[in-house]
Every structure is written in structure tokens, then in C-alpha cells.
N, C-alpha and C positions, 0 to 999 in steps of 0.2 A: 116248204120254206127254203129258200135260197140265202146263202150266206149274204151280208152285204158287200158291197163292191172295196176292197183294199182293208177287207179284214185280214189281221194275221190269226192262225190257226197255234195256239198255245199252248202248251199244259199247264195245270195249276202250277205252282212254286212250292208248293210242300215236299218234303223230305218223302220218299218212298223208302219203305222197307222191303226187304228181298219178297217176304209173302205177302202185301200187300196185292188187291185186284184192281188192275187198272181198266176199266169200262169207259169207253169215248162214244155219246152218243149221236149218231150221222142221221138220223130219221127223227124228223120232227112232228109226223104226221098224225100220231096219236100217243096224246098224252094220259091216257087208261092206260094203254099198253106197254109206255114206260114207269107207270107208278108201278105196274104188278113187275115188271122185271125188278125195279127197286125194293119194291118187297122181300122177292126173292132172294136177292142179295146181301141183305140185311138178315137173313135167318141166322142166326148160330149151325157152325157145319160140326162134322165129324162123326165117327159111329154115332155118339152118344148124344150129337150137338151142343159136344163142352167146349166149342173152338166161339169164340167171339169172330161176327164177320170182321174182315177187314178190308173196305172199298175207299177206293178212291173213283169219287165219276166227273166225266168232264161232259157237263149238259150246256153247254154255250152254243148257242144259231152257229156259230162261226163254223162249226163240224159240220153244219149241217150239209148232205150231197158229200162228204168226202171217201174216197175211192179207198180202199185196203193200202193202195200205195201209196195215197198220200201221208197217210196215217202213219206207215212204216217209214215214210221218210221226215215225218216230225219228232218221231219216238226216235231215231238210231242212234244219238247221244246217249239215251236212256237205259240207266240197267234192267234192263225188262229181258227177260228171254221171252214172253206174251204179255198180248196184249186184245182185250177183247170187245170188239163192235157190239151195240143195239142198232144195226143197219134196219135197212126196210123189211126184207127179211124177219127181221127179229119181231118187227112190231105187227105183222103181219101175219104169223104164224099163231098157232093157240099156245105150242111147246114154249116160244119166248125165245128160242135158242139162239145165244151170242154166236157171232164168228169169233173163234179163236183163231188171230194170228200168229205166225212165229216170228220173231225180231230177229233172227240168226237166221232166216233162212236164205240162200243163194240164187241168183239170176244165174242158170247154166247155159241159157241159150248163148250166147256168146265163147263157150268155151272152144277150142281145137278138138274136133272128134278122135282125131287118130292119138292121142293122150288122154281125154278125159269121157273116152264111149260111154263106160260104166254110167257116170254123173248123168249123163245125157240122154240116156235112156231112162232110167229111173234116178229121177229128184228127187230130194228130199220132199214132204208135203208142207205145202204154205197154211193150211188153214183148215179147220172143220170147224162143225158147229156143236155148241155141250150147252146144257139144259145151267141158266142159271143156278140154280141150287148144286151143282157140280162145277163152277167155276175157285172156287177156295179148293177143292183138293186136285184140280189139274195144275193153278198155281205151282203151291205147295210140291208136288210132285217134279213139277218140271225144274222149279227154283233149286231142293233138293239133289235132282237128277237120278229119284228114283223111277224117272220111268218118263223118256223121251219124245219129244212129238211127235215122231212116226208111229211109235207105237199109240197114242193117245188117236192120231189121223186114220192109223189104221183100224182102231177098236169101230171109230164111229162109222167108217164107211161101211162094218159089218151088218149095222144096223138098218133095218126096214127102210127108215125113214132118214138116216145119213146123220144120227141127231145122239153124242155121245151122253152116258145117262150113268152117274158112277154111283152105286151103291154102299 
């Protein structure tokens, strides 16, 4: 499904709170496959699962087909530090696994080498992928700043399948 011609691409209007999960869904291709992510999301998180979810999702055709960038550049008014896709990917995989992007992250390609080598060899990471039922305490963690998205980018790339999994 293709968006239609001279849609604008909008967020909802509601009020975000700092832990609140923000999900845009870009794949419209199967709708099983977004009920079970829905589900997912929906569960009570935490050791104990005494945390009430809290989602905000944006399921309007209008996402549909849109790019990580474009996304990033609808959100950068927004206080998000992430922001997580149900791409093709997602609906297509059995894990479900959202892209997490980061909203802070930088284009270094353009920087002057001879001042910014460091950035320009290693960037910061734009993105992994975390198993819905892990998206409330990557939030939470990152909103907090107890624990960064390279460190989150780096956990996941540890993993078999690139697919971050928080216990």
C-alpha cells in the first residue's frame, strides 16, 4: 500500500510523555502481523510486569513506505530521544522486531576529516532492532539516560540474529 498522492505525514496531537513508546507503522502489508506486534506492546513490562504499557502508535496509510529518514525528519521537533518502526522487516520476521531509531543521532559524512577523524570513522549507531516486549524499558532507559544507544546498538549487534532481547 502506497500512501496517497499529497498526504502529509503527521503525528497524532496528543501530549507525549518522556516514557511514553512512540511506534509509526511504515508496512501495511499484514495486518496479523501488526495485531501480534500490538499485543506485544500492550503487555505490562518490568521484572514483575507492574509497569502499565504506555504506546502511543501512529497506524495511518500515510506512513506507509516511509524511509527511517523520513520519519527522523518528521519527529526532530519532537522530544523523543527514539523512536520505533513496524517496517517491513518487522512484519515479516516471526521475532516482530521494531527498528529502533535514535532522534539525536548525526550525519558525519560531511564533517572536515583533519578535525573530526575520531566521528568519522566511528559514528555514533542510527538504529537496531529490540523485540517488542523490550521496547518500554529501552524507552525508559534511554529517556532516563541510564544507559545509552550505543550501548543498546551495541548489545544487539552481539546477538545471533542482530535482534536486542532485554530480560
Amino acid at each position: 500500500m502506497t500512501p496517497p498522492e499529497n498526504v502529509e505525514r503527521v503525528l497524532p496531537g496528543i501530549g507525549r510523555d518522556l516514557f511514553d513508546v512512540l511506534v509509526i507503522r511504515t508496512d501495511f502489508s499484514d495486518d496479523e502481523a501488526w495485531t501480534a506486534v500490538v499485543e506485544e506492546l500492550c503487555l505490562p513490562w518490568g521484572p514483575g510486569g507492574e509497569f502499565a504499557a504506555a504506546v502511543q502508535l501512529v497506524d495511518a496509510p500515510a506512513w506507509s513506505g516511509a524511509t527511517a529518514d523520513e520519519v527522523l525528519a518528521a519527529v526532530v521537533d519532537e522530544p523523543l530521544v527514539v523512536v520505533f518502526l513496524a517496517d517491513r522487516t518487522t512484519m515479516q520476521s516471526p521475532a516482530r522486531a521494531l527498528l529502533a531509531l535514535s532522534t539525536t543521532w548525526e550525519d558525519v559524512s560531511g564533517l572536515d576529516p583533519v578535525y573530526y577523524q575520531e566521528l568519522i570513522e566511528s559514528p555514533e549507531p542510527r538504529e537496531f532492532r529490540v523485540l517488542p516486549v523490550a521496547v518500554h524499558g529501552v524507552q525508559v532507559n534511554l529517556a532516563l539516560g541510564n544507559v545509552d544507544f550505543a550501548e543498546y546498538a551495541g548489545a544487539a549487534s552481539e546477538e545471533p540474529d542482530q535482534i536486542l532481547r532485554l530480560t
